[in-house]
Structures are given as C-alpha cells and as structure tokens.
KEVO-429406 format. One record per atom (N, C-alpha, C): residue in three letters; y, x, z. Coordinates in steps of 0.2 Angstrom, whole numbers, plus 5000, padded with zeros to 4 digits. Layout:
BEGIN
ALAYXZ;...
END
This chain:
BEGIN
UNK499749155008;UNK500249145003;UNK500549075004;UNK501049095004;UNK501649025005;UNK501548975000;UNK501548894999;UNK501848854994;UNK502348894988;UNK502848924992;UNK503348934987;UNK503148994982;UNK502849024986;UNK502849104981;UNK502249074978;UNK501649024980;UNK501249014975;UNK501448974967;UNK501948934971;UNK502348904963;UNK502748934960;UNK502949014961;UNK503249044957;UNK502749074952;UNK502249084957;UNK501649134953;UNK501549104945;UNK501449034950;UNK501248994942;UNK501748984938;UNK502248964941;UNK502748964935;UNK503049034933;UNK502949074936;UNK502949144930;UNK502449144926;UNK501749134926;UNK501049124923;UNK501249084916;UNK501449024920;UNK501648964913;UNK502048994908;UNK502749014911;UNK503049044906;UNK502949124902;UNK502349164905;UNK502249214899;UNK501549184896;UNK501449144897;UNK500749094895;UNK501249074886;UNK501749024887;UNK502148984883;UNK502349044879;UNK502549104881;UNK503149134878;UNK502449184874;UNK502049184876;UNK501249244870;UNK501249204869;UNK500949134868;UNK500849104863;UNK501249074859;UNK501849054858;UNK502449064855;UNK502349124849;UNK502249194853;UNK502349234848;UNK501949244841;UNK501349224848;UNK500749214842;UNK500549184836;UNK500949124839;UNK500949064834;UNK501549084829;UNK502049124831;UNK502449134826;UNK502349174821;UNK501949234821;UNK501649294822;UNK501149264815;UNK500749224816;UNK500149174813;UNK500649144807;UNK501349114809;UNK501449084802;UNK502049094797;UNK502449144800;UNK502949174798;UNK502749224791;UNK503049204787;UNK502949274782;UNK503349354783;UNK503549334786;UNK503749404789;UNK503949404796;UNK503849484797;UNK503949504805;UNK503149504812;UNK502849464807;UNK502149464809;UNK501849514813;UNK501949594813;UNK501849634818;UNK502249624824;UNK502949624823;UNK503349654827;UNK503249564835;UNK503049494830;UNK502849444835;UNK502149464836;UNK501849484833;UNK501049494838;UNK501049544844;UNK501449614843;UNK501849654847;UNK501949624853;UNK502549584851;UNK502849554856;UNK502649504862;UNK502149474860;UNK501649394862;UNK501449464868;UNK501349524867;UNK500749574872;UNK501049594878;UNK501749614879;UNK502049634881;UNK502249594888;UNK502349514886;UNK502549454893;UNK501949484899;UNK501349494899;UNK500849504902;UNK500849584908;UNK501449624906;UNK501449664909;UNK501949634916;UNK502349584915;UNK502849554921;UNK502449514927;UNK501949484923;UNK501249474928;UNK500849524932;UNK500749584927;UNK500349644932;UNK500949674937;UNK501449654934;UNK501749724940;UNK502149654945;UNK502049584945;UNK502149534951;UNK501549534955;UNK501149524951;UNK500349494956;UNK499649534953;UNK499849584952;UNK499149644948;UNK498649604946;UNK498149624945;UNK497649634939;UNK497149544940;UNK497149524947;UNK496749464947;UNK497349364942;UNK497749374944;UNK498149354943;UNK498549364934;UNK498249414933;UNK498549434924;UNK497849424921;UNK497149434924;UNK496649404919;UNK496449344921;UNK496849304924;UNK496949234920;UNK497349204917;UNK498049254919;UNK498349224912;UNK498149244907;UNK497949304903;UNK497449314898;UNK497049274897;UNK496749244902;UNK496149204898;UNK496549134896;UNK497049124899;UNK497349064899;UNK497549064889;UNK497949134889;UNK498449134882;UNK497949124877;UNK497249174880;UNK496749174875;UNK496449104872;UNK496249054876;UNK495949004875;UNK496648944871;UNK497148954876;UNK497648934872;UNK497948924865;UNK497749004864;UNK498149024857;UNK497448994853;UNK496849014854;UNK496249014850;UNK496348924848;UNK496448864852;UNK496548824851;UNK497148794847;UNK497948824848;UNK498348814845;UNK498648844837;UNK498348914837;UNK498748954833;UNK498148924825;UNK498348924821;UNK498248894814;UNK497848954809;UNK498049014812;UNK497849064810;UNK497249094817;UNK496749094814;UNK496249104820;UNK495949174820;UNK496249224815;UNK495949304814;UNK496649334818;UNK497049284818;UNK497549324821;UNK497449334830;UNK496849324831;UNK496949304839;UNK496249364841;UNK496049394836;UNK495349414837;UNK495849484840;UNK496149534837;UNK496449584841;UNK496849584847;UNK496949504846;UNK497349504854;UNK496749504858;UNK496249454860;UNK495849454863;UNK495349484863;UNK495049534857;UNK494849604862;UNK495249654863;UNK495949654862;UNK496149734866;UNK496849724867;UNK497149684864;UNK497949694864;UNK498149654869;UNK497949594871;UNK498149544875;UNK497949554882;UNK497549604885;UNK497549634892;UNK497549704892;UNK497949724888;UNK498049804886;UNK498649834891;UNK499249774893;UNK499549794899;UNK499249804906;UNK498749754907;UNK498249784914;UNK497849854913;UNK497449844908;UNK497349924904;UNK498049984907;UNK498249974903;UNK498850024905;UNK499050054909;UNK499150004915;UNK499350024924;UNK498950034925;UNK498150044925;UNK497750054928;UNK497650144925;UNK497850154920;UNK497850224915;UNK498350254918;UNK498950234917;UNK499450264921;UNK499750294927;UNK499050254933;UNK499050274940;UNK498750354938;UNK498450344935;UNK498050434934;UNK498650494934;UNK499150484933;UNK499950534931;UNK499650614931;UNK499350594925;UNK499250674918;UNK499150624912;UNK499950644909;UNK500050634903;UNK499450634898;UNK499350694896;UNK498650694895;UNK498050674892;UNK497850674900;UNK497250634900;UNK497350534901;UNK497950524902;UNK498350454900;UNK498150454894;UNK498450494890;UNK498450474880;UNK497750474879;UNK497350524880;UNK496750534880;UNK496450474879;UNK496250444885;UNK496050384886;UNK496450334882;UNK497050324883;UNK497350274878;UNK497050274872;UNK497150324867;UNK496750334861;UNK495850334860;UNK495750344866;UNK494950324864;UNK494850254864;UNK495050214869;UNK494950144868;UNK495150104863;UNK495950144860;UNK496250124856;UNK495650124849;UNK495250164848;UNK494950184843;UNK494350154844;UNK494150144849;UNK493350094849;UNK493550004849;UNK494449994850;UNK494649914848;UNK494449934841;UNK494949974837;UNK494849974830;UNK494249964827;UNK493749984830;UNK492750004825;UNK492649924829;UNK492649894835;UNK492549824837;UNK492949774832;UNK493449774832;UNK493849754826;UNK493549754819;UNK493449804817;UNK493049804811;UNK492449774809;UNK492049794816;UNK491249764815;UNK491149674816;UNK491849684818;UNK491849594819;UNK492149574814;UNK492549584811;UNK492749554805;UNK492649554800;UNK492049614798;UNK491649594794;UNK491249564792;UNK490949574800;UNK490249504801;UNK490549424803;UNK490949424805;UNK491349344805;UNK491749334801;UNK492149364798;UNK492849354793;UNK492549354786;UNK492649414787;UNK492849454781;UNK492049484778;UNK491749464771;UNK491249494769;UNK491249544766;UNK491749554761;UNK491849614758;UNK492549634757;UNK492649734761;UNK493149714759;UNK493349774757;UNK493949764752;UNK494149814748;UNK494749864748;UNK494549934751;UNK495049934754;UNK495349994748;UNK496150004748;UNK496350044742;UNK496450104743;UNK496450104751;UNK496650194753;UNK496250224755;UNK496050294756;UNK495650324759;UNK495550294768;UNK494950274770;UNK494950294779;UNK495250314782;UNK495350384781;UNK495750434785;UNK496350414786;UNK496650394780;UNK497450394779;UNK497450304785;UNK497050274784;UNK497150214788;UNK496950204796;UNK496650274796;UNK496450264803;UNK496950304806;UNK497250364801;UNK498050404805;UNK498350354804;UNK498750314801;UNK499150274803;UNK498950214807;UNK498450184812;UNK498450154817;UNK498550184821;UNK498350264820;UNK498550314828;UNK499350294829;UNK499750314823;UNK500450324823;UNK500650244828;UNK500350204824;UNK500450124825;UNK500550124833;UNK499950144837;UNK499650134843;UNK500250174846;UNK500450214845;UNK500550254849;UNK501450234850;UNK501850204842;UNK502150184843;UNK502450134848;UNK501650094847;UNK501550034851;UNK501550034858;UNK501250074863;UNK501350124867;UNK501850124870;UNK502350164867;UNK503050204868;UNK503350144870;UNK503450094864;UNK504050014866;UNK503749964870;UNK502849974872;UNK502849934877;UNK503149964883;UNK503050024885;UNK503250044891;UNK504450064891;UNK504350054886;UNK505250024886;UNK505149954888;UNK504749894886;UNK504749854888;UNK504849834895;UNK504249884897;UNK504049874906;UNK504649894909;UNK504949934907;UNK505649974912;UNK506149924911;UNK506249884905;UNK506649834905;UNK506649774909;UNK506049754910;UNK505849704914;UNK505849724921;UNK505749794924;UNK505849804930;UNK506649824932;UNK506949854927;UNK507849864931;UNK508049804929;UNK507949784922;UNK508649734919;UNK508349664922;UNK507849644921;UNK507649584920;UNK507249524927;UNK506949584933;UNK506549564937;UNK507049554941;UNK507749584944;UNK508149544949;UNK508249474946;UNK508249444942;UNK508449404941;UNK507949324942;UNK507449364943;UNK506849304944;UNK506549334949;UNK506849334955;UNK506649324964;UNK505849284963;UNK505349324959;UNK504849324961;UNK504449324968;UNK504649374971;UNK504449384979;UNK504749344985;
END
C-alpha cells in the first residue's frame, strides 16, 4: 500500500472517528433528538467497511469506543454503542453476503435481541439498581423490534447513499 492511499485510510478513519464521536457527544447532551444522534454517530462506520472491510473498521471502533468512553459526559450512553451499535455495520455486511432475506432478518433479530438481555444485564449490575419499569415487557420488547428494524432499514438507506451520492466524491481508492 502506497503512502497515499495509506493517508487517506487514516484520514477517512479520523474523520468517521470525529464525526461518531460528535454524535455521541451530541446525543449524551442534547435534550432532544438523542436517538436520532445516537442512530447517527453508527452509521459513519459503514464508509470504513465498504473502503477497507473489516480489519481497518475494528479499529476505528475501538478508537470511537475509547474515544467517546473518555470524552462523552454521559458514560451509560456509550455502553450500547459499544456492545452492539457501534460495530453493527461490520455485522451487517457480513449478514448480508448470505443474500436470503430471511435468514438476514433472522439473524439480525437474534443478535439484536441477545444486545438487548446484554444490555439489561449490564445495566442493572453496573448502572442502574432498580428499575421500575411502567409497561408491560412484552409491549417494550415489541417496540425495540420495531425500533431495530426501523433502524435497519435507514441504516442501509445510509449505506446506498454513501455509495452513489457520496463516495465519488472522496477518491478514497
């Protein structure tokens, strides 16, 4: 690998480094919109996997991870990015080479679902000691499905946007 293409790597690395942690931090102190900046901060990582695949995007992950865990103010907001949200676009590609819808969502939804029980088990035991929730389980674990699957759908609007609209314009290769 060339000098040149090595300093684009990083300098595209830096800036979905700068630009998830950004959202993160936005995401952490914003009274509203807080989903749609957490959403968002996950998204940068898929311009990584589809320039330089999977070795190259889990270090920017680990980078955002350590990053954000350092800068962001709100420190529960980093726990679902870094077990599942923030390297969910290498997940992804790697789900989507399988091409049966299907068995895609399948799998999506089973990991999506073992984040959420990791998430909970953790939160209770580090965060959060009691917690009181008002609505029935069921009705909050349908709505994460809906959530996931929305989330899903406009990442991979993301990804197509970054591949027609966005990627001639940064002569990565």
């Amino acid at each position: 690998m060339s000098n040149s293409s090595k300093s684009k790597k990083v300098a595209l690395g830096g800036i979905v480094v700068l630009l998830s942690v950004l959202c993160l931090y936005l995401a952490s102190i914003l009274p509203t919109n807080k989903i749609f900046f957490f959403c968002l901060s996950t998204v940068f990582i898929a311009a990584i996997v589809i320039e330089f695949k999977t070795y190259f995007s889990l270090i920017t992950y680990g980078a955002i991870s350590i990053l954000g865990f350092m800068i962001i103010p709100n420190k529960l907001i980093m726990v679902p990015y870094v077990i599942y949200f923030g390297y969910y676009g290498i997940i992804k590609y790697y789900i989507e080479k399988i091409n049966n819808i299907l068995i895609e969502w399948i799998i999506k939804i089973v990991l999506f679902n073992l984040f959420v029980y990791a998430t909970y088990v953790i939160a209770v035991n580090l965060f959060i000691s009691n917690i009181d929730i008002k609505l029935p389980i069921w009705i909050i674990l349908l709505l994460l499905q809906i959530f996931f699957i929305i989330y899903d759908i406009c990442y991979s609007l993301a990804i197509k946007y970054y591949k027609y609209k966005i990627r001639r314009f940064l002569k990565v290769r």
